[in-house]
GULOBA-494014 format. One record per residue (C-alpha): residue in one letter; x, y, z; residue number from 0. Coordinates in Angstrom, 1 decimal. Layout:
! GULOBA-494014
<atom "a", <X, Y, Z>, NUM> ...
! end
This chain:
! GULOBA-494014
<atom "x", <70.1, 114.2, 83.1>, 0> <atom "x", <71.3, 110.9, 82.4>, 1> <atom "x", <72.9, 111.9, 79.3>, 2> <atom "x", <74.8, 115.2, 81.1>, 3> <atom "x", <76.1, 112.3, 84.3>, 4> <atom "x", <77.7, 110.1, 81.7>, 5> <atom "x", <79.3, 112.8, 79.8>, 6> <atom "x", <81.3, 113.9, 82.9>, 7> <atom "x", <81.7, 110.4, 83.9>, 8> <atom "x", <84.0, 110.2, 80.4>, 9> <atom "x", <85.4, 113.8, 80.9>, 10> <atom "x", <86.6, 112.5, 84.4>, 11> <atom "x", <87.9, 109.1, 82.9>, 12> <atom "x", <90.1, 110.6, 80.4>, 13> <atom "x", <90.3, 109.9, 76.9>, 14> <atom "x", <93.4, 108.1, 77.1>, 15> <atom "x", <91.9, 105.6, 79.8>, 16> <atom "x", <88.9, 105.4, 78.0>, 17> <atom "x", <90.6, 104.2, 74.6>, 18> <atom "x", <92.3, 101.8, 76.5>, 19> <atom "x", <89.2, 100.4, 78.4>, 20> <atom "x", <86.4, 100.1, 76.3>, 21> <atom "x", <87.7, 97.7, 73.3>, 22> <atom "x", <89.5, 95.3, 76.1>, 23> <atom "x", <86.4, 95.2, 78.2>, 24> <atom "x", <84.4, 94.7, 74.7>, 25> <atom "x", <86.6, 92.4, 74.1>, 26> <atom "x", <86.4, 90.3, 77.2>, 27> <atom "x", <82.9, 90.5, 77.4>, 28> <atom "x", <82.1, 89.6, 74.2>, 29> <atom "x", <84.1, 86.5, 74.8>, 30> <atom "x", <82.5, 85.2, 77.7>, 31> <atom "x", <79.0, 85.6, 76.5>, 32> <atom "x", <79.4, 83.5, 72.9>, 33> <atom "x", <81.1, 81.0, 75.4>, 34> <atom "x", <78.3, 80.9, 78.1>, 35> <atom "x", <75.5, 81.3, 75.3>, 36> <atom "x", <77.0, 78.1, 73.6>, 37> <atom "x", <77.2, 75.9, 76.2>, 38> <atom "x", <73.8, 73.9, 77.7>, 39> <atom "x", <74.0, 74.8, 81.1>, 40> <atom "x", <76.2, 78.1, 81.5>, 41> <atom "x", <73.4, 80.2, 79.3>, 42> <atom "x", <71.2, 80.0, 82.3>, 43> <atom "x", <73.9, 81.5, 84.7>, 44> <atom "x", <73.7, 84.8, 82.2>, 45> <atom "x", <70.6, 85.9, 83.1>, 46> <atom "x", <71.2, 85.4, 87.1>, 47> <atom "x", <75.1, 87.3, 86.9>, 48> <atom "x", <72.9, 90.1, 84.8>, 49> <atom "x", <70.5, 90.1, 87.9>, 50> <atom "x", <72.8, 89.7, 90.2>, 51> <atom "x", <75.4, 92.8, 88.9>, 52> <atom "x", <72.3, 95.1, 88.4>, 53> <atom "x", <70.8, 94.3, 92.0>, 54> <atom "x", <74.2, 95.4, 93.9>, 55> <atom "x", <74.9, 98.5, 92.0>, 56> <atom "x", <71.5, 99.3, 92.3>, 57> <atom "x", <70.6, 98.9, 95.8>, 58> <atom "x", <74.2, 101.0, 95.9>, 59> <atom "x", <72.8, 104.1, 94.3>, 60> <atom "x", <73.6, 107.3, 96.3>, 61> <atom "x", <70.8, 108.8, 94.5>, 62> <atom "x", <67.7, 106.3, 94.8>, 63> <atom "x", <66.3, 108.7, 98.4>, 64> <atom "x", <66.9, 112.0, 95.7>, 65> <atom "x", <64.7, 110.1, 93.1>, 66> <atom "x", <61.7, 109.2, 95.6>, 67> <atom "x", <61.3, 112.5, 96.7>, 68> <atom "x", <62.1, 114.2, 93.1>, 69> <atom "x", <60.4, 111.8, 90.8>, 70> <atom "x", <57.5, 109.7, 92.4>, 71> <atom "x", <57.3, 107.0, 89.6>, 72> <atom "x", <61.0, 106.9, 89.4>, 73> <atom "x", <61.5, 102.6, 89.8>, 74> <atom "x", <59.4, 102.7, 86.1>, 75> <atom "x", <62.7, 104.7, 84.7>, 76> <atom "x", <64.9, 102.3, 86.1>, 77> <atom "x", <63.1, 99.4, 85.4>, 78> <atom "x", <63.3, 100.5, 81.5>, 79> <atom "x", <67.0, 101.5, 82.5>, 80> <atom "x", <67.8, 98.1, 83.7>, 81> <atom "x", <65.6, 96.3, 80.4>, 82> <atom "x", <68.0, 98.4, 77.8>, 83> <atom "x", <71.3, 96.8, 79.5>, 84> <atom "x", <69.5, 93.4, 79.3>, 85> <atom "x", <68.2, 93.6, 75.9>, 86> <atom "x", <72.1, 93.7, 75.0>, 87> <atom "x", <72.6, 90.3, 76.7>, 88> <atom "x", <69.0, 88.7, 75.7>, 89> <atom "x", <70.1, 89.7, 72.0>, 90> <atom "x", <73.7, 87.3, 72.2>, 91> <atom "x", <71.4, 84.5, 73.6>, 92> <atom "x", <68.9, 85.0, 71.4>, 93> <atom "x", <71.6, 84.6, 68.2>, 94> <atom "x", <72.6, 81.1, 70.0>, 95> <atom "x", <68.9, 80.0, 69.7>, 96> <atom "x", <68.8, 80.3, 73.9>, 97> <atom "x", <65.2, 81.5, 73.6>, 98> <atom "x", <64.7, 80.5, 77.5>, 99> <atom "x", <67.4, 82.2, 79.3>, 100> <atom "x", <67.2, 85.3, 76.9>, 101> <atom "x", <63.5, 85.7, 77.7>, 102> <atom "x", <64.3, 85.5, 81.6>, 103> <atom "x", <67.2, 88.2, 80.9>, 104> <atom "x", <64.7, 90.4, 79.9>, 105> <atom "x", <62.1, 89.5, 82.5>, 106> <atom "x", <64.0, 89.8, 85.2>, 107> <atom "x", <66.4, 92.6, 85.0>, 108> <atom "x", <63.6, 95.1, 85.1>, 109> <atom "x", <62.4, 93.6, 88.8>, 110> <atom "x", <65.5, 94.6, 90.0>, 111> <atom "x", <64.3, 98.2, 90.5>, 112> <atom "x", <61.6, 97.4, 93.0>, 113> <atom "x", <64.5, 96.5, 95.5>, 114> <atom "x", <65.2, 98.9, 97.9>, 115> <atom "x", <68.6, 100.5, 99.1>, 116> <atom "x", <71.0, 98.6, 100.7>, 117> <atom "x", <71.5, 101.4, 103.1>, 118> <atom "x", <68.0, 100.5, 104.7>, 119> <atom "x", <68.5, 97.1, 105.7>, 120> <atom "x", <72.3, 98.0, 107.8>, 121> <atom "x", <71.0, 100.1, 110.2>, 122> <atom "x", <67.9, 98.0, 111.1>, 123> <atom "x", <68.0, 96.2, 114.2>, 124> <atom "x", <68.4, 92.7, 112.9>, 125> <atom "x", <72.0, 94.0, 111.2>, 126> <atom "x", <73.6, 90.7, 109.9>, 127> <atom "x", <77.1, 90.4, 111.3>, 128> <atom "x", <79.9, 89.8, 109.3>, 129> <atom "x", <82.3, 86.5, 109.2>, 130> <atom "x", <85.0, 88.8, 108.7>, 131> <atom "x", <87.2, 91.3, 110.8>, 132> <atom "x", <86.2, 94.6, 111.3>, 133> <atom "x", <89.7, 95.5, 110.1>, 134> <atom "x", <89.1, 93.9, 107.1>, 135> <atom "x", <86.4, 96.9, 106.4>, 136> <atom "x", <86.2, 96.2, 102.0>, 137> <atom "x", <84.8, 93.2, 102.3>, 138> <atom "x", <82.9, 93.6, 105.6>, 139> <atom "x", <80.6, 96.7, 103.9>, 140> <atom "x", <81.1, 95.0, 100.2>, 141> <atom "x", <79.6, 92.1, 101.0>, 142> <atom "x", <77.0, 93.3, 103.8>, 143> <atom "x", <75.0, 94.5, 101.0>, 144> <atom "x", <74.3, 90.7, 99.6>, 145> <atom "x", <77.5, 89.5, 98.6>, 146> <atom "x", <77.6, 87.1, 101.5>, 147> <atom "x", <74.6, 84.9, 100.6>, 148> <atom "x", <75.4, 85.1, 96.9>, 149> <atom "x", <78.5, 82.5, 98.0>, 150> <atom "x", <76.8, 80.0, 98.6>, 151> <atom "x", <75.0, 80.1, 95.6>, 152> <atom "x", <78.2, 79.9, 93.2>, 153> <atom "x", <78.9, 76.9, 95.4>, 154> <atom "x", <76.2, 75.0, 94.4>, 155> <atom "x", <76.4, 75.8, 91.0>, 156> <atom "x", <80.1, 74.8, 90.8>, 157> <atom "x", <78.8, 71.3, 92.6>, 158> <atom "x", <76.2, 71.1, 90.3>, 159> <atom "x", <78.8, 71.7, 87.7>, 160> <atom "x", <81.8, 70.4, 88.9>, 161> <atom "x", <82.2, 67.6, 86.1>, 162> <atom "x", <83.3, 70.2, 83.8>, 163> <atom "x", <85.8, 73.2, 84.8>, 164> <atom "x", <83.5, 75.7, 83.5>, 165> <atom "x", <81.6, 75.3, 86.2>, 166> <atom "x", <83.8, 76.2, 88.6>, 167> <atom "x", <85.3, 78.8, 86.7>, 168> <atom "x", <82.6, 80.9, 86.2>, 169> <atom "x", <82.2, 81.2, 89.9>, 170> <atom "x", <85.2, 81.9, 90.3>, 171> <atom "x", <85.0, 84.5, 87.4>, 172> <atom "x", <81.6, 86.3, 89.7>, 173> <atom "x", <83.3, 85.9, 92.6>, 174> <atom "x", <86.3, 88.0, 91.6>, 175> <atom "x", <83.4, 90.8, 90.6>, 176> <atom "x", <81.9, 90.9, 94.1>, 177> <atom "x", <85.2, 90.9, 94.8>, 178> <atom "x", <85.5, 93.9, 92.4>, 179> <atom "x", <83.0, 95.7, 93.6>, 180> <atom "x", <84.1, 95.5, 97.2>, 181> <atom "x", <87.7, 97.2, 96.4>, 182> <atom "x", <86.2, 99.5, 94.3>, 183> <atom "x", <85.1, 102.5, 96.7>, 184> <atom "x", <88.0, 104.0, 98.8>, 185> <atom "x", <87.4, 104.4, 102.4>, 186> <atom "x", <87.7, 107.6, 104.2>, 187> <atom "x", <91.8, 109.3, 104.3>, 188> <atom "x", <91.0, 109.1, 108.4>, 189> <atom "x", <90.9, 105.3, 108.7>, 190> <atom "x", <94.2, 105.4, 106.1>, 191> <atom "x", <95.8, 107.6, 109.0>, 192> <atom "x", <94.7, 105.5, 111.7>, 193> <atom "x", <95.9, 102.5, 110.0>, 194> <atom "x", <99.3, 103.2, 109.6>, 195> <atom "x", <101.5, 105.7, 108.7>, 196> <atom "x", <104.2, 104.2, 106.5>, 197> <atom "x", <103.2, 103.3, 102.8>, 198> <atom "x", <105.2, 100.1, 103.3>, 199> <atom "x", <103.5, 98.2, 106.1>, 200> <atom "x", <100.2, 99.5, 105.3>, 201> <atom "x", <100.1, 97.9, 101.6>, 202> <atom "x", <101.5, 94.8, 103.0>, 203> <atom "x", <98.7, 94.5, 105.8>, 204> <atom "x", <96.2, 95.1, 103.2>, 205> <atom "x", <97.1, 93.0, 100.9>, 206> <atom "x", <97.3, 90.0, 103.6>, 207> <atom "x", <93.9, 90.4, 104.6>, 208> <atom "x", <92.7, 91.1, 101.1>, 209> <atom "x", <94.5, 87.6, 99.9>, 210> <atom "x", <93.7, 85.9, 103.2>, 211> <atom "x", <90.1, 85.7, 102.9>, 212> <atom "x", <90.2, 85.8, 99.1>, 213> <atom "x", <92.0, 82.4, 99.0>, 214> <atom "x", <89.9, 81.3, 102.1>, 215> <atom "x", <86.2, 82.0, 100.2>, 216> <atom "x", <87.7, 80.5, 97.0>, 217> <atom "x", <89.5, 77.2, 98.3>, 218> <atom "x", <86.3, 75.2, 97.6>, 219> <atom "x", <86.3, 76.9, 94.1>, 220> <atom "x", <90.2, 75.4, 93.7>, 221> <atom "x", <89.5, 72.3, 95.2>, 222> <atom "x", <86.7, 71.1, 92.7>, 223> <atom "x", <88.8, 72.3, 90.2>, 224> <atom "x", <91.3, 69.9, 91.5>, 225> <atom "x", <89.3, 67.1, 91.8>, 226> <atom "x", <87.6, 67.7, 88.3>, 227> <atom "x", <89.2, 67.3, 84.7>, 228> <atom "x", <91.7, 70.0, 85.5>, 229> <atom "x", <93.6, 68.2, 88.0>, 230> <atom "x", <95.8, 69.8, 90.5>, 231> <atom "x", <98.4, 71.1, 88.2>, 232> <atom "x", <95.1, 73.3, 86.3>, 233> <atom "x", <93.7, 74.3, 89.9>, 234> <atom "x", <97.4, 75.8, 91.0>, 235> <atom "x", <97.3, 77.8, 87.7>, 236> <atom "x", <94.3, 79.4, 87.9>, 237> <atom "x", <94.0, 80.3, 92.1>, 238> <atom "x", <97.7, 81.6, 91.2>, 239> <atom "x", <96.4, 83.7, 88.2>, 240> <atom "x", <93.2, 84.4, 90.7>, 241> <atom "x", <94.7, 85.6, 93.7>, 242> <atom "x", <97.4, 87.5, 91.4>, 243> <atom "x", <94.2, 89.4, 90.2>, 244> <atom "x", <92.8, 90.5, 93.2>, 245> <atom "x", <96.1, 91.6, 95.2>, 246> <atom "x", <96.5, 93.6, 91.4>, 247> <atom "x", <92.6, 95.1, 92.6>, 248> <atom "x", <93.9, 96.2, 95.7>, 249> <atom "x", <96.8, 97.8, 94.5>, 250> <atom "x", <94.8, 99.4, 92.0>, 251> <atom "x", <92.2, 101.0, 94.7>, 252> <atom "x", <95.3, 102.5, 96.3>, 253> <atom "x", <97.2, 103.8, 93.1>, 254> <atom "x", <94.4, 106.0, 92.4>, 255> <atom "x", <93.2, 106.9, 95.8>, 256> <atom "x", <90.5, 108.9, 96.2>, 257> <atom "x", <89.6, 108.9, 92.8>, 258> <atom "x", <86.8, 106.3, 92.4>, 259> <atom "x", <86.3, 106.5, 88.9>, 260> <atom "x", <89.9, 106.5, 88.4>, 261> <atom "x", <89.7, 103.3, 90.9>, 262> <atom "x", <87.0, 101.5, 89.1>, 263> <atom "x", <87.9, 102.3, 85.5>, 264> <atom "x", <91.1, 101.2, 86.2>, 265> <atom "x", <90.4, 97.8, 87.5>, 266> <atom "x", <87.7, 97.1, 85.0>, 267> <atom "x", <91.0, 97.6, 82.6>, 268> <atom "x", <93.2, 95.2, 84.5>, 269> <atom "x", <90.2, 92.5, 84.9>, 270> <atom "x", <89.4, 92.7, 80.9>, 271> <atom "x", <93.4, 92.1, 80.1>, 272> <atom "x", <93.4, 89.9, 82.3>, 273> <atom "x", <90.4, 87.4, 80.8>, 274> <atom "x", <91.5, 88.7, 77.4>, 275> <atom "x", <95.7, 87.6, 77.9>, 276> <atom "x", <95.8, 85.9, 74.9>, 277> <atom "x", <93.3, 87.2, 72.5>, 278> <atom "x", <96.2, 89.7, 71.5>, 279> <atom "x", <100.0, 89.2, 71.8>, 280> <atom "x", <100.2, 92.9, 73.5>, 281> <atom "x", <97.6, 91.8, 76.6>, 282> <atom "x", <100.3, 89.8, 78.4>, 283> <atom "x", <102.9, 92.6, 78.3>, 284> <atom "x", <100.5, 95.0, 79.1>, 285> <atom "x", <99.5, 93.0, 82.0>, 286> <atom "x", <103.2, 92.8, 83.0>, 287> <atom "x", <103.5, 96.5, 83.1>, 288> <atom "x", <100.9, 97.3, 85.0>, 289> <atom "x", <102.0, 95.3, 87.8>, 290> <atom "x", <105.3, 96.8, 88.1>, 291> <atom "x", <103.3, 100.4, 87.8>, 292> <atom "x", <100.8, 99.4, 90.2>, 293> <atom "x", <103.1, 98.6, 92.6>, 294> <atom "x", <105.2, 101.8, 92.4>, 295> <atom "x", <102.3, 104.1, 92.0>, 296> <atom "x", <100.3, 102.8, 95.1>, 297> <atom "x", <103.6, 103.2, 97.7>, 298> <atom "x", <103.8, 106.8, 95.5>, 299> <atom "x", <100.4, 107.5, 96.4>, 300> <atom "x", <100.3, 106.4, 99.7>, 301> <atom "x", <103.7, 108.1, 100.5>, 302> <atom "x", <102.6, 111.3, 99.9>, 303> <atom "x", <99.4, 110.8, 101.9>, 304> <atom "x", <100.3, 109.4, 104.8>, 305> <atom "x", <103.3, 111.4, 105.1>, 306> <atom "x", <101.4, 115.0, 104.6>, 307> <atom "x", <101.5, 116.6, 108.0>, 308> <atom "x", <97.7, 118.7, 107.5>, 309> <atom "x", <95.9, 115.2, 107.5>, 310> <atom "x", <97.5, 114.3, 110.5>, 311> <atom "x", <97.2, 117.4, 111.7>, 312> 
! end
């Protein structure tokens, strides 16, 4: 079954997408694990960002109440699911002679499956409420799911760290994927139509709220940055490059909307150029047309939605 999902996951993604995403998300991810495995303290982040990634897609599943009732013993399939995706990582740590964190990889990543749905904990009683605006709905339901206390977390790793850039780097680096994984699921076309109606304002408005409380949740991220070996000319730099980044992610949910494997594939593509910009001397002007696409393809797409007279109907 597995097998048959990801062969129409590729068929969907296209073959042309697909050629240009998988050897710049290799790429990228191949860089940042020899650079985490070979530094002291940034090998033990691996095995808590593997953790971490695995725990919100999996308590995300749409199809974890269809495998309790199908398959009784179903969390012993994921949990040897989850162990093949950390073998990958516990095998680069293991090369760098990281014996400790690649042996925690593989013990914890199974665990994950005895977590249960997100779904289950937002309509209990004791709902945690949100520290954003309702309007601001991506981040509200994103981070809901555990994204919210996984902040302060980075924070105390980039304090703890905060005498070398990497430190805060690499939370700003996770960040960005919770980030990711927030804009990464379109809403409904009814809260689109209820929004707005013209492209143009709509965009604008999400795209301040998306950069608003972007910049506001990293500006302690910046600040040590600042205050660290980078200085403030270094911090600039990167919360420019950051926040560029995720109002490209936001455009990127729109250009493709509904289409969330367009969506997601796409800004996995735009994330790995991004991290990879100067591996290859096409990246940066790849990077550079995709901005001027994104932004004429999401006021296309929205255009034509917004402005079709049966959803307003």
């Amino acid at each position: 079954m597995r097998v048959r999902l990801l062969g129409r996951l590729l068929r969907e993604i296209g073959w042309l997408r697909l050629a240009l995403l998988l050897p710049v998300v290799l790429v990228a991810l191949g860089q940042g694990l020899v650079l985490a495995a070979r530094h002291p303290q940034a090998q033990w982040g691996l095995p808590l960002l593997v953790v971490g990634q695995l725990a919100v897609g999996h308590r995300q599943r749409s199809d974890l109440r269809f495998l309790a009732i199908s398959a009784p013993h179903f969390r012993r399939w994921l949990a040897v699911e989850y162990g093949f995706v950390a073998l990958l990582i516990a095998g680069v740590l293991a090369a760098f002679q990281d014996w400790g964190a690649a042996v925690g990889t593989v013990v914890l990543a199974p665990m994950v499956a005895l977590l249960p749905p997100a779904r289950d904990i937002q309509h209990t009683r004791h709902r945690v409420r949100s520290l954003f605006r309702s309007e601001a709905f991506e981040l509200v339901s994103g981070l809901r799911g555990g994204g919210q206390w996984g902040w302060p977390v980075l924070l105390g790793g980039a304090l703890w760290q905060h005498a070398s850039p990497l430190g805060p780097g690499v939370a700003l680096l996770v960040w960005l994927l919770v980030l990711l994984s927030c804009y990464g699921t379109p809403e409904p076309v009814t809260m689109l139509v209820l929004a707005a109606r013209a492209p143009g304002p709509f965009l604008r408005r999400r795209l301040g709220l998306g950069l608003s409380y972007a910049a506001l949740t990293a500006a302690p991220f910046f600040w040590l940055l600042a205050v660290g070996p980078a200085g403030r000319a270094g911090a600039l730099a990167v919360a420019a490059f950051w926040l560029g980044l995720v109002a490209l992610l936001i455009l990127t949910k729109y250009a493709f909307y509904p289409n969330a494997v367009h969506i997601r594939t796409t800004q996995a593509l735009v994330v790995g150029v991004a991290l990879t910009l100067f591996a290859h001397p096409v990246y940066p002007v790849l990077l550079l047309v995709a901005v001027g696409g994104l932004i004429w393809q999401s006021q296309r797409r929205m255009r034509s939605i917004l402005g079709n007279p049966i959803i307003h109907a």
